[in-house]
C-alpha atoms as one frame of an Amber mdcrd trajectory, in Angstrom:
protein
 -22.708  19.964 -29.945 -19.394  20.490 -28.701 -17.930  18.051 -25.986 -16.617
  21.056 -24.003 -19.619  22.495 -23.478 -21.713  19.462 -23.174 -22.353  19.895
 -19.106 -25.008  22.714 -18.907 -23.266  25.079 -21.156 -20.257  25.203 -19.223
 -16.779  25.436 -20.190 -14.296  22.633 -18.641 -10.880  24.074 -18.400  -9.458
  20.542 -17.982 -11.422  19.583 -21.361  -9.008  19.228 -24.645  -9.612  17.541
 -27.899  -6.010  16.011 -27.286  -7.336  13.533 -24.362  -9.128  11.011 -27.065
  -6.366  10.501 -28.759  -3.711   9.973 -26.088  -0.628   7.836 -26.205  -1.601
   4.455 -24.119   1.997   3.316 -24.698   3.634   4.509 -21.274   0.771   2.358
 -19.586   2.235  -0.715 -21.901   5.705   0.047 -20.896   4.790   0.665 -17.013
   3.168  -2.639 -16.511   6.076  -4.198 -18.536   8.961  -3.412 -16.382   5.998
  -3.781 -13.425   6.289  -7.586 -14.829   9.902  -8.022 -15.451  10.836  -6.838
 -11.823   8.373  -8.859  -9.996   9.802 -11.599 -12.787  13.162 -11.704 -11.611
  12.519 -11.412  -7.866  10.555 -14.298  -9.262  13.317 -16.325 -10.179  14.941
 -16.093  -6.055  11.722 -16.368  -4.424  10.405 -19.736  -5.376   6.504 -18.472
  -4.478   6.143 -16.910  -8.349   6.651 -17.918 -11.914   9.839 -15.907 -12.869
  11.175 -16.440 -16.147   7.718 -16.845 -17.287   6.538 -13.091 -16.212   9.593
 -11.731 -17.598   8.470 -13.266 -20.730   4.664 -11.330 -20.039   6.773  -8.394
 -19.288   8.176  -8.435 -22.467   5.162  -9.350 -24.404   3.533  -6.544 -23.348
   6.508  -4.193 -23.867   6.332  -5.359 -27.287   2.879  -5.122 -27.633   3.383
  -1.703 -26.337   4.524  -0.141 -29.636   2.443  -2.674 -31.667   5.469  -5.327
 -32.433   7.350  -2.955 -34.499  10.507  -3.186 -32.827  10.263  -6.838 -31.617
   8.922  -8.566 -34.086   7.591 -12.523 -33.738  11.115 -13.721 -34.517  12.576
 -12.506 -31.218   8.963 -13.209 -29.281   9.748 -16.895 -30.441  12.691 -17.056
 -29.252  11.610 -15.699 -25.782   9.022 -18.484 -25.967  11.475 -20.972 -26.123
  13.903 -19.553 -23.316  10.749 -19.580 -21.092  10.145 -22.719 -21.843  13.637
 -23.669 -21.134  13.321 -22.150 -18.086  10.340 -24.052 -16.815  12.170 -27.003
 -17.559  15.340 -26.329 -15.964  13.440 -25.259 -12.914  11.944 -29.023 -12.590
  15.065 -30.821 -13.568  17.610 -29.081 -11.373  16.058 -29.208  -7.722  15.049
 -32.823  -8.579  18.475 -33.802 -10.364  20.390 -32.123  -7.064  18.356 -34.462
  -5.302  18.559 -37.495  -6.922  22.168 -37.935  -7.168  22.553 -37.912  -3.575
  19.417 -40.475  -2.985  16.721 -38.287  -1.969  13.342 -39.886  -0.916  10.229
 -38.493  -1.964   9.579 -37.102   2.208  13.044 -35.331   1.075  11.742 -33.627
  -1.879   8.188 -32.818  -0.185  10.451 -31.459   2.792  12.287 -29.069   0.603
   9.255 -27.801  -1.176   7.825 -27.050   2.233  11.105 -26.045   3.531  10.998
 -23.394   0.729   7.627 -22.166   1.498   8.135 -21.495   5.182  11.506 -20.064
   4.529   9.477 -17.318   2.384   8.022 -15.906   5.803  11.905 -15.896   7.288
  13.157 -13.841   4.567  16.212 -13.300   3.394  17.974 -16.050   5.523  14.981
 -18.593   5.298  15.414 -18.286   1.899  18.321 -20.538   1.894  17.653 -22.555
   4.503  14.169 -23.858   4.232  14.838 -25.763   1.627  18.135 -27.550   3.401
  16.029 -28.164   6.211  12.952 -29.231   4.766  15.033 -31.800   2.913  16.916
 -32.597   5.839  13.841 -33.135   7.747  11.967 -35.306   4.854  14.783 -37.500
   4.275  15.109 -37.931   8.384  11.820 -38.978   9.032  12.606 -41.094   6.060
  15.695 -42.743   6.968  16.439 -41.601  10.389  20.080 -41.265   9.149  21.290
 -38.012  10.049  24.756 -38.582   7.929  22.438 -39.394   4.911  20.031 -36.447
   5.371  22.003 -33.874   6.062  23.714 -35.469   2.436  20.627 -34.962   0.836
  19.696 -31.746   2.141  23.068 -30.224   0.830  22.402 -31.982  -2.341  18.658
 -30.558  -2.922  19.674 -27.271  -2.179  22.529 -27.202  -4.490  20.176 -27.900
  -6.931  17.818 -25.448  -6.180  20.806 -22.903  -6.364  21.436 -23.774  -9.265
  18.767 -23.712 -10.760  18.206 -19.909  -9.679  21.534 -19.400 -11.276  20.647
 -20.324 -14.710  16.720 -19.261 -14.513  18.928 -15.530 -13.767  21.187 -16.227
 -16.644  18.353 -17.198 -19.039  16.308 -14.036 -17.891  19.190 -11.923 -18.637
  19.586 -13.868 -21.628  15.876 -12.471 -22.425  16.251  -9.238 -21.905  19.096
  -9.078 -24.177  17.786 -10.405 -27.222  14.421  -8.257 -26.702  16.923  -5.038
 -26.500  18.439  -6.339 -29.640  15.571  -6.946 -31.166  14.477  -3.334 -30.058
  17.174  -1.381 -30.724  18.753  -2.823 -33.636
């Protein structure tokens, strides 16, 4: 029985023996840079995992043209910078914080800070956290010289670490074009 005439013994025009064996890959490759983008928007909006969809991006991207281009050697390495990543992520908003004496009300404030700011976006952003840090270490303290400290200090931190969660992503997405094109 042939397939194109399966349906009543009529031809489909659209039918061709090609279809069954079509290229998947360009779905692969789609959802990869789908992953990467939302990734590194990731990495300035606080609300998703960056680095670590990058690193999905990637994965898939790879996976895309069944690891023949990036082998496990450079998907290791990715590991590890996502890993990194994670870890810088904790250490620098709570680092920024701690050398200026935040409380724990500061570092709840700034997390909260940052989550409100999401719905002010792009200024809200930048000053949620401030001000939820400024807020937690008031209520804390009631030392307005000392919290407004503190909020400067936690969002330094949090700057920061967006600055090197961007350099490690771009770090990334060089060694998986190395690894692909070389």
């Amino acid at each position: 029985s042939n397939c194109n005439t399966a349906t009543h013994g009529k031809v489909n025009p659209y039918w061709t023996p090609f279809r069954a064996n079509m290229d998947y890959s360009f779905i692969f490759y789609l959802v990869a840079a789908l992953l990467v983008i939302v990734g590194i928007a990731g990495i300035i909006l606080p609300a998703l995992p960056g680095v670590p969809l990058v690193f999905v991006g990637l994965l898939v991207a790879a996976w895309g043209d069944g690891f023949e281009r990036v082998g496990w050697l450079p998907l290791v390495v990715l590991g590890v910078l996502t890993v990194i990543s994670v870890i810088v992520d904790v250490i620098a908003t709570v680092v920024g914080a701690q050398k200026v004496g935040a409380s724990k009300l500061a570092l709840l404030g700034s997390a909260i800070g940052t989550v409100v700011g999401l719905f002010f976006m792009p200024i809200g952003l930048f000053v949620g956290p401030f001000a939820g840090a400024l807020l937690g270490e008031y209520l804390h303290g009631r030392q307005l010289g000392q919290a407004t400290k503190v909020g400067l200090g936690t969002w330094l931190g949090i700057i920061l670490g967006v600055a090197l969660k961007l350099g490690l992503a771009m770090t990334m997405l060089g060694v998986f074009a190395a690894a692909w094109f070389f």
